[in-house]
VEXDREN-2710 file (C-alpha; in Angstrom, 1 decimal):
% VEXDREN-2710
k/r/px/py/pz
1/UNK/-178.4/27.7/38.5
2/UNK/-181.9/29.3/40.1
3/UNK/-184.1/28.7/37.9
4/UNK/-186.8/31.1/40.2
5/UNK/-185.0/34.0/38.1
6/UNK/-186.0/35.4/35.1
7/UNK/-185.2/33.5/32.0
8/UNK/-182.8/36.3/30.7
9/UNK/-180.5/36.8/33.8
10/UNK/-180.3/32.3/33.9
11/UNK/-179.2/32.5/30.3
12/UNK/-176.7/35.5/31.0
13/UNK/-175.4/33.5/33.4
14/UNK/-175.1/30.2/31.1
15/UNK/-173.7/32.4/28.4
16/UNK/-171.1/33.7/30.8
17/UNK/-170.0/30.2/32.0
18/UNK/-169.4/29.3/27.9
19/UNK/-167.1/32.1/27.9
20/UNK/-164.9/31.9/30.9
21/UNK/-164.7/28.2/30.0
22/UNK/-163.5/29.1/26.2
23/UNK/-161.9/32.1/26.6
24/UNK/-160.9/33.6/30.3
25/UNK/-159.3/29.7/31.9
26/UNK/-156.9/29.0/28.7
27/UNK/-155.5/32.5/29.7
28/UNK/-155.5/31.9/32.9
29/UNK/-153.9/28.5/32.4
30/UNK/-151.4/29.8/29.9
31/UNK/-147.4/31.1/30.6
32/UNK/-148.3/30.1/34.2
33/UNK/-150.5/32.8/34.9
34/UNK/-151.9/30.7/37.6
35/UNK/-148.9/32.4/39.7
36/UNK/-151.5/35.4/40.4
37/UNK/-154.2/32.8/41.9
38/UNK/-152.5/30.0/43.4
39/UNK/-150.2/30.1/46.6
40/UNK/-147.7/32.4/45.2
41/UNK/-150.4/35.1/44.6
42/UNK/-149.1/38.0/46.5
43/UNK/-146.2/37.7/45.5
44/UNK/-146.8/37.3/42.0
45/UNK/-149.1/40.4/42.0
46/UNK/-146.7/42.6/43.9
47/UNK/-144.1/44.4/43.4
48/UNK/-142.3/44.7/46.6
49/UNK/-139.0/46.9/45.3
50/UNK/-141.7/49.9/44.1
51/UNK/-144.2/50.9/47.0
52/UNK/-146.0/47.6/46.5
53/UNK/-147.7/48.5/43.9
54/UNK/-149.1/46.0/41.5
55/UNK/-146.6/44.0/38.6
56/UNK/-147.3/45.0/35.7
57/UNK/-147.4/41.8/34.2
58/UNK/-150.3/41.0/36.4
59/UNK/-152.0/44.0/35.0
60/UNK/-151.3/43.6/31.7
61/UNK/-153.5/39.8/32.0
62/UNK/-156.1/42.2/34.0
63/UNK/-156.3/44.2/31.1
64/UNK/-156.4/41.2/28.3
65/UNK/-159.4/39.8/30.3
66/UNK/-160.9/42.5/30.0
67/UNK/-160.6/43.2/26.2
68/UNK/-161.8/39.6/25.6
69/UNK/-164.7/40.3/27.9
70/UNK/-165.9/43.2/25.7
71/UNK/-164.9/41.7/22.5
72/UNK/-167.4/39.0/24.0
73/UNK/-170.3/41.6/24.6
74/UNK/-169.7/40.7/28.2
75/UNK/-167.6/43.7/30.1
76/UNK/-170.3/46.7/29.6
77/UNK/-173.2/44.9/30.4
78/UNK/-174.5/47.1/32.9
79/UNK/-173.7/50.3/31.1
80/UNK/-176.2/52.2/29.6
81/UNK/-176.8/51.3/25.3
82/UNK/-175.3/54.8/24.3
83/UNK/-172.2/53.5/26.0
84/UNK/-172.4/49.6/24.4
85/UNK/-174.1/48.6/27.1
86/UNK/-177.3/46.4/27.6
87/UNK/-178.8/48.4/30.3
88/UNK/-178.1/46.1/32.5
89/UNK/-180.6/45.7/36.1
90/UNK/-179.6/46.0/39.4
91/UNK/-181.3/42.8/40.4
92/UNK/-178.8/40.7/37.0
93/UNK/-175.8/42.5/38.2
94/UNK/-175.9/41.5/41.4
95/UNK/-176.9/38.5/40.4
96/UNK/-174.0/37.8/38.2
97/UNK/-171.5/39.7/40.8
98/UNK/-173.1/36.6/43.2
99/UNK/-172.3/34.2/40.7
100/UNK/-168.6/34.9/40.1
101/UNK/-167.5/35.3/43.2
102/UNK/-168.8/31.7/44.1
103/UNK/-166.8/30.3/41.5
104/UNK/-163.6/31.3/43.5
105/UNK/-160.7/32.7/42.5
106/UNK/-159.5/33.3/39.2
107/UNK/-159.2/35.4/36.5
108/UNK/-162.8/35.6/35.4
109/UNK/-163.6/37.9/39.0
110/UNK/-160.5/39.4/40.7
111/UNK/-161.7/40.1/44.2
112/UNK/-158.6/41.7/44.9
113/UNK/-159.0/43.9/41.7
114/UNK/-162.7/43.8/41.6
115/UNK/-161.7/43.3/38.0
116/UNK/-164.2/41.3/36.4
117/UNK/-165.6/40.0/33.0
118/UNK/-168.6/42.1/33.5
119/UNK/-167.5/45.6/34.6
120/UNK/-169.1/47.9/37.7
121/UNK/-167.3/51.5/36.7
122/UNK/-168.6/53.2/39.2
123/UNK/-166.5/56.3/38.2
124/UNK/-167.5/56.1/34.7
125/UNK/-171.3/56.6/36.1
126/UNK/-170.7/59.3/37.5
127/UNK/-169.1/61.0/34.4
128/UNK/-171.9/60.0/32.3
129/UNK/-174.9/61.1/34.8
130/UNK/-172.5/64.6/36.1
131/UNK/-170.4/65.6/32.9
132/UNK/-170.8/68.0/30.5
133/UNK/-170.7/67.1/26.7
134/UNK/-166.7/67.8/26.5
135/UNK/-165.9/65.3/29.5
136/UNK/-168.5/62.7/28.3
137/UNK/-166.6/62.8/25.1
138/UNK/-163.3/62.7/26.3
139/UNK/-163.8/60.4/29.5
140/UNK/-166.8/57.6/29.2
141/UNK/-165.4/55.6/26.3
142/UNK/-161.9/56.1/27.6
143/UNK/-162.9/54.7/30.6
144/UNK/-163.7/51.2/29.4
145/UNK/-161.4/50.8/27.3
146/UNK/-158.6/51.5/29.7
147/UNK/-157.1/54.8/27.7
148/UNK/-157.9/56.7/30.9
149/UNK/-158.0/55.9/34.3
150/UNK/-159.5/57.3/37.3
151/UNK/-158.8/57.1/40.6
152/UNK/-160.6/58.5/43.3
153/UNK/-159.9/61.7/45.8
154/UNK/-162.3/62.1/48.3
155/UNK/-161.1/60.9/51.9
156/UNK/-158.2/62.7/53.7
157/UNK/-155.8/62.1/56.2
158/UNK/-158.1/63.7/59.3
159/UNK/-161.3/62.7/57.9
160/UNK/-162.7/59.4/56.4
161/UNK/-166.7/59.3/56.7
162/UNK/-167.1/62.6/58.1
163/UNK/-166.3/63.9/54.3
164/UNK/-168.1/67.3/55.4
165/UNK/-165.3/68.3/57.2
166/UNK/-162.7/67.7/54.7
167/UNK/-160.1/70.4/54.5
168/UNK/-158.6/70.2/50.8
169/UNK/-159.8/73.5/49.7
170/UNK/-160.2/75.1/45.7
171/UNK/-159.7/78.8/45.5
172/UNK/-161.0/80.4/42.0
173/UNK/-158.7/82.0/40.2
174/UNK/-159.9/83.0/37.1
175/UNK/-161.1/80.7/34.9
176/UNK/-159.3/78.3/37.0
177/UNK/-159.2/76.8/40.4
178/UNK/-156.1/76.1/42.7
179/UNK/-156.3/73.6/44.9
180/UNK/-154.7/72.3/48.2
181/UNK/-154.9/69.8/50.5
182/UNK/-153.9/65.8/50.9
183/UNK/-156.0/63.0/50.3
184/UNK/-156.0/59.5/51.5
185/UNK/-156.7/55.9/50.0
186/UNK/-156.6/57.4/46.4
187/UNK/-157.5/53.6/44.9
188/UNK/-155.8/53.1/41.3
189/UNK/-153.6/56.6/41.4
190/UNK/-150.0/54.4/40.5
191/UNK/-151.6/54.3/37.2
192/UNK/-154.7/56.8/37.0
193/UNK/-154.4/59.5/34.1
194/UNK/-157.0/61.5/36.2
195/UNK/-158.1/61.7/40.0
196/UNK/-161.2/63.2/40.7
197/UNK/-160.6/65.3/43.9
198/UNK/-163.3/66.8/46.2
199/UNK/-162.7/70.0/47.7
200/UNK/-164.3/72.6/50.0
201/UNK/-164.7/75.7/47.3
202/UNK/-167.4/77.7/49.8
203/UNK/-169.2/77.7/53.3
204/UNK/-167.7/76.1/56.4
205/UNK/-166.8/72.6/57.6
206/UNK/-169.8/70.5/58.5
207/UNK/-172.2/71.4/55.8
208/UNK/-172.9/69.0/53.0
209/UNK/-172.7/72.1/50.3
210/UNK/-169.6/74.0/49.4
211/UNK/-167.9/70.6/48.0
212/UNK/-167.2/70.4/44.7
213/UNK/-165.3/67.9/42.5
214/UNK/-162.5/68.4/39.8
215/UNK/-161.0/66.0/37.5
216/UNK/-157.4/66.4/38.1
217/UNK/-154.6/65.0/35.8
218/UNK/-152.2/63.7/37.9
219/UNK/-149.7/64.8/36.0
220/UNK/-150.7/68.6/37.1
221/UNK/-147.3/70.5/38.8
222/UNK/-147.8/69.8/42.5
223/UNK/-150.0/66.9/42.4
224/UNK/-147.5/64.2/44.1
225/UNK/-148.0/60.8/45.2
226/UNK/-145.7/60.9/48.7
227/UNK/-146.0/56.8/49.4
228/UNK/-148.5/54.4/49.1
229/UNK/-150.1/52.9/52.2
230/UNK/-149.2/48.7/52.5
231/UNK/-152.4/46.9/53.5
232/UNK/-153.6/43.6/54.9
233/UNK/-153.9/42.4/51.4
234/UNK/-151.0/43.1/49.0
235/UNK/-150.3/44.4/46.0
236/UNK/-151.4/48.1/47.2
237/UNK/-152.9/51.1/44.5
238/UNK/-153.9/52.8/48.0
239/UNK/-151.8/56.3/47.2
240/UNK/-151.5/59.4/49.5
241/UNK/-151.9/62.2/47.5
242/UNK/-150.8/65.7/48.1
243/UNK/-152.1/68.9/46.2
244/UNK/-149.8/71.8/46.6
245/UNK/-151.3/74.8/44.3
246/UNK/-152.7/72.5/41.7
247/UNK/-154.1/74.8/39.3
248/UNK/-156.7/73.5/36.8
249/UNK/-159.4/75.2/34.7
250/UNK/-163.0/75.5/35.9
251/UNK/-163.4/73.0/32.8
252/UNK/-162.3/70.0/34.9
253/UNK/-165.3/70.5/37.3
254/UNK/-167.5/67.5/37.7
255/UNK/-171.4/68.5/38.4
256/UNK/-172.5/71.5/39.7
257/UNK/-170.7/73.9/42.3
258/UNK/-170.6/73.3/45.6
259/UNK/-172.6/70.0/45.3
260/UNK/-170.1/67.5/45.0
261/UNK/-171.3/65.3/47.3
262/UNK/-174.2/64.3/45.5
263/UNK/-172.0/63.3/43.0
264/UNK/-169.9/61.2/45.8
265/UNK/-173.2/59.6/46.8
266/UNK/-174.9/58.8/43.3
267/UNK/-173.4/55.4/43.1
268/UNK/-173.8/54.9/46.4
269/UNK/-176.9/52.5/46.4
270/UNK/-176.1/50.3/43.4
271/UNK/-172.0/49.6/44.2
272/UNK/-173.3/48.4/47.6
273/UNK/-175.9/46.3/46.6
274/UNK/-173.3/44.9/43.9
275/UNK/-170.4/44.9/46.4
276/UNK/-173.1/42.8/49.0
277/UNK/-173.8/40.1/46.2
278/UNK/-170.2/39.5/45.4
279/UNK/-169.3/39.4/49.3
280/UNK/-172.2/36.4/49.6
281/UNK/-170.9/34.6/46.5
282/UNK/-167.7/34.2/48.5
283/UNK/-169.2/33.1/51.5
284/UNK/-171.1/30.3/49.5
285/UNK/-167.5/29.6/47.6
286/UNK/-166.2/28.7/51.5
287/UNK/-169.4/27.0/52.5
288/UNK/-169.8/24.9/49.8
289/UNK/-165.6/24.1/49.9
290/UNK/-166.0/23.3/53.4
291/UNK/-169.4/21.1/53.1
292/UNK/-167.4/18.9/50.4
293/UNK/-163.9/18.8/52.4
294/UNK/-165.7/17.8/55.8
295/UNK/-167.7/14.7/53.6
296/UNK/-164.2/13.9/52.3
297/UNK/-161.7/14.2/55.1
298/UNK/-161.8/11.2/57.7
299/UNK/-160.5/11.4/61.1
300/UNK/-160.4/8.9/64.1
301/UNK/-161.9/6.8/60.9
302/UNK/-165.2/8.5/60.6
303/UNK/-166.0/11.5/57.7
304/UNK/-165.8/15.1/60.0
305/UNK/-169.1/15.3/58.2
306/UNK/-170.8/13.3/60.7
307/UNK/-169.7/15.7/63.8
308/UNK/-171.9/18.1/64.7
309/UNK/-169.3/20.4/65.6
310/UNK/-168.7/20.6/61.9
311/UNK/-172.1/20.6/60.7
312/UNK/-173.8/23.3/62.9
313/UNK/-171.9/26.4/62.5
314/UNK/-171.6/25.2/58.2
315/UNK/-175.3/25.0/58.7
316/UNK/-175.9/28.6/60.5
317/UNK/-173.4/30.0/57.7
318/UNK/-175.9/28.4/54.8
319/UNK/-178.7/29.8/56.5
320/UNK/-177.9/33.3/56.9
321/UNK/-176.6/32.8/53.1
322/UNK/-179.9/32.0/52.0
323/UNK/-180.9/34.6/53.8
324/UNK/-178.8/37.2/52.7
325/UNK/-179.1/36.3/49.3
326/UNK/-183.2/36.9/49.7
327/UNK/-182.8/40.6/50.8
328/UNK/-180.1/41.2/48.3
329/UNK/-182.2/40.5/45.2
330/UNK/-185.5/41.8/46.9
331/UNK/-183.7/45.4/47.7
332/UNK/-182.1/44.8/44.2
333/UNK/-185.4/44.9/42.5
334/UNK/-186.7/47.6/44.4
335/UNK/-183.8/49.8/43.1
336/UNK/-185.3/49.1/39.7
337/UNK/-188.8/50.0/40.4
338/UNK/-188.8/52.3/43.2
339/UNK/-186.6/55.9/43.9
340/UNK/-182.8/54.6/45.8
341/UNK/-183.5/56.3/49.0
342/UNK/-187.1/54.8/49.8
343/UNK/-184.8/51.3/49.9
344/UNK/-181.4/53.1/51.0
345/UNK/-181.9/51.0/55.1
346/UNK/-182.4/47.4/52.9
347/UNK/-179.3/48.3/51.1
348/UNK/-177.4/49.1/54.5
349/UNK/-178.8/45.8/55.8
350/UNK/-177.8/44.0/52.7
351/UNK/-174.3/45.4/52.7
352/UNK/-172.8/44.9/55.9
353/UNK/-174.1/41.6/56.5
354/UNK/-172.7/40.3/53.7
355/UNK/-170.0/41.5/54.7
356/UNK/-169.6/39.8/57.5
357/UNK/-171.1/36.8/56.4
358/UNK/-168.1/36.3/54.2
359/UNK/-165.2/37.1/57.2
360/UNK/-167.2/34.4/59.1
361/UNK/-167.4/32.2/56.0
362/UNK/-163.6/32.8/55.3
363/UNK/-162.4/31.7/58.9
364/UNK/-164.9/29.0/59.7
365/UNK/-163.7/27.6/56.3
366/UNK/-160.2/28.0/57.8
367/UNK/-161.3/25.9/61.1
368/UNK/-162.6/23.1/59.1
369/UNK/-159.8/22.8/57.2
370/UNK/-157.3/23.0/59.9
371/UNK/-153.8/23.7/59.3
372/UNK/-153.8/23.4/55.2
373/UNK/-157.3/25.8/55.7
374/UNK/-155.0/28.6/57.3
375/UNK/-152.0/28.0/54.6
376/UNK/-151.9/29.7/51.6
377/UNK/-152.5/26.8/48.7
378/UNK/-156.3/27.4/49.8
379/UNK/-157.6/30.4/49.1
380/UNK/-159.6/31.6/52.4
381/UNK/-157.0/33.7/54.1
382/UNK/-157.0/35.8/50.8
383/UNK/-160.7/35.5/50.7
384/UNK/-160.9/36.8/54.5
385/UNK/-158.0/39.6/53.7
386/UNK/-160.2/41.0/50.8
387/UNK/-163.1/41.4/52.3
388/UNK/-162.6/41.9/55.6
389/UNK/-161.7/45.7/54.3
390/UNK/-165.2/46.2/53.3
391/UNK/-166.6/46.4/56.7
392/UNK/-164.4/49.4/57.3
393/UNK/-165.0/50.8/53.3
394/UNK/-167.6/51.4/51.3
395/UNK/-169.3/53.2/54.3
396/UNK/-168.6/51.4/57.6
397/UNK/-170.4/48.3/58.8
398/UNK/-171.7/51.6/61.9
399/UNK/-172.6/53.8/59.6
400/UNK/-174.9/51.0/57.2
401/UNK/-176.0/50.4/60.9
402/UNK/-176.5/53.9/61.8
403/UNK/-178.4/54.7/58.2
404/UNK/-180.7/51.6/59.5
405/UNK/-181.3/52.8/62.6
406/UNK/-182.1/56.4/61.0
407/UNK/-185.2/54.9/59.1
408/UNK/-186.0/52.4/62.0
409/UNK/-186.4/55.1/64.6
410/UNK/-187.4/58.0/61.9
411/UNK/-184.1/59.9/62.0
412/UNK/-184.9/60.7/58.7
413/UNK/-187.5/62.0/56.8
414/UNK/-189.6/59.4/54.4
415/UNK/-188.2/55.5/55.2
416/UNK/-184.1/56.7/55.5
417/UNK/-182.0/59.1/56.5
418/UNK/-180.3/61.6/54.3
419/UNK/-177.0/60.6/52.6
420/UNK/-175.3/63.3/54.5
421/UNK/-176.5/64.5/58.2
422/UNK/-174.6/66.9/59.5
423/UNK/-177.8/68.3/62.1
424/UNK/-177.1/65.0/63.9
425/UNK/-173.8/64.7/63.2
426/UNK/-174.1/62.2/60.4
427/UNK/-171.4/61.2/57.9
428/UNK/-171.8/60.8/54.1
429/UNK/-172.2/57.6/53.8
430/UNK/-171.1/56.2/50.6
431/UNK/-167.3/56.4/48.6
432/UNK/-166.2/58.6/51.1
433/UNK/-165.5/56.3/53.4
434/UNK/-161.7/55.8/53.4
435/UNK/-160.4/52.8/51.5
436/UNK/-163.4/52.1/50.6
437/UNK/-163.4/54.5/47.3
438/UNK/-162.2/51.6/45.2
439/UNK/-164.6/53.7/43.0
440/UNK/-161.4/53.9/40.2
441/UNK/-162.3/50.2/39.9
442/UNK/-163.6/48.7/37.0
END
């Protein structure tokens, strides 16, 4: 444990251990459970005969985890008090997001899932920062506790990071609004009681106004879920949504009109740094596995720990680790003392090299482990399958380059560029990057 943190994240994080130890590995261990993290895990987690989709059984121990984890005082740490949170920083949460993903798999921290013992609710934020009284009231608490779920409606089948050009439209009608369109990636929608769904309701395609979001039920005449898109890594919650004159009232609005995507972008900064730190606890998970196998493992009767082809690219991986793991908590303090978009480039940088510190981590992990390194009874190829996505999601590895480059050349005003740039012909940047939304994630 660092003991260069501050004395109340090291004893959060000692606190957490007690309680995965006495409460979240007897689950895991129990009524063989350990079918959703050992070599069967896909198909444990999957149900094959239905789109794909997750087993319920292995959402149903999702959802115990979680209710031990806020019995424990544990799951809504970094939610604000009026919610049972502890206010949690952005420098402990990514801290702790660091800390169980290098534990590996298991059910304390699904990467899969992104289910975890301490929760991110990303859309839950957004409700509680955007909503008026009535949805506060009848969303936030609903949220955690898993009476409502949300999924997530803002990428489309023609645009992905260019979300300003999105064609789902809303139409006023009234004291309602009819929408249409189809939407792509909808994370969480084969069980989400809502989806909140972004849609052009004035102005033309390009500009960053005009968008506003609604939170649809999904149980809304003409809201259909046509097939669900099978990914790299299985189960799949990755709907396609269509929205054939889906009427709604103007009550289901989220934020103001026509400025949606400042709600998209809100969360932006802090799920990327958090997404970053979980990324580089992985990559120290397949370091540190692959540092111990090479010590152990003895061919042509020496350890492969004494072969410099084993040692130097372990060693380039632990460096950039450290590294990485420097700027992460750095930019994360800054976003607890300074405005998000003066750091908005450190949290691009922090992001997508993570994120492909892990892929590297994943497959040199592999290499060191030869043939039982690319089988399934270790758990890299899962490792690498998970996060390999998050280059592509949670604004492409270009466009976290692209929002560097912005502030490096003064693209932007201030340090950064503007979430959304559409004199350049910029993309928002954030969950509207396609299957990157995992924003119905808690």
């Amino acid at each position: 444990m660092d003991r260069t943190l501050p004395a109340e994240i090291t004893d959060l994080l000692a606190d957490l251990d007690a309680f995965i130890a006495d409460e979240i590995a007897p689950l895991q261990a129990q009524d063989d459970n350990e079918r959703f993290f050992d070599h069967r895990r896909e198909y444990a987690r999957t149900d094959f005969e239905h789109d794909g989709v997750p087993r319920r059984e292995w959402e149903d121990l999702l959802d115990e985890m979680r209710r031990r984890a806020d019995a424990a005082g544990f799951l809504r740490f970094g939610l604000p008090a009026e919610l049972g949170g502890r206010n949690g920083s952005n420098l402990a949460m990514a801290v702790v997001r660091e800390h169980l993903a290098h534990k590996g798999l298991g059910l304390h921290n699904d990467l899969q899932d992104e289910s975890s013992v301490v929760g991110n609710f990303p859309v839950l934020q957004l409700l509680w920062t955007f909503g008026t009284d009535g949805q506060k009231a009848e969303f936030c608490e609903a949220l955690i506790t898993g009476e409502r779920r949300a999924a997530f409606g803002l990428t489309e089948p023609d645009h992905g990071s260019d979300a300003t050009w999105m064609e789902t439209t809303a139409v006023r009608d009234g004291d309602h609004w009819v929408i249409n369109g189809r939407k792509r990636w909808n994370t969480g929608v084969h069980r989400a009681t809502h989806d909140l769904v972004f849609a052009r309701t004035s102005g033309d395609g390009g500009k960053a106004t005009g968008i506003s979001a609604f939170l649809v039920p999904t149980d809304t005449p003409g809201f259909t879920v046509p097939f669900y898109w099978w990914t790299l890594n299985m189960p799949t919650d990755h709907g396609e949504v269509e929205l054939r004159d889906v009427r709604v009232p103007a009550s289901t609005m989220l934020g103001e009109e026509g400025r949606a995507l400042a709600v998209a972008q809100h969360f932006v900064h802090e799920n990327r740094i958090r997404q970053a730190a979980s990324s580089l606890g992985a990559a120290q998970f397949c370091i540190d596995r692959s540092v111990a196998y090479a010590r152990e493992r003895v061919t042509f009767g020496r350890p492969l720990s004494e072969r410099q082809a084993i040692q130097f690219p372990l060693v380039e991986l632990h460096t950039d680790a450290e590294l990485v793991r420097m700027l992460v908590r750095a930019t994360a303090h800054e976003l607890d003392h300074r405005p998000h978009m003066e750091v908005t480039d450190r949290v691009s940088m922090c992001n997508y090299r993570a994120n492909r510190l892990v892929c590297d981590a994943a497959d040199r992990a592999m290499q060191v482990h030869g043939g039982v390194g690319y089988s399934r009874h270790q758990p890299f190829e899962h490792i690498y399958r998970h996060h390999r996505r998050y280059r592509i999601t949670e604004g492409s590895e270009e466009i976290q380059m692209r929002r560097v480059a912005g502030a490096l050349f003064g693209y932007g005003a201030g340090r950064s560029t503007s979430s959304v740039s559409s004199a350049s012909g910029g993309a928002v940047t954030a969950s509207s990057t396609a299957p990157a939304t995992d924003s119905g994630r808690r």
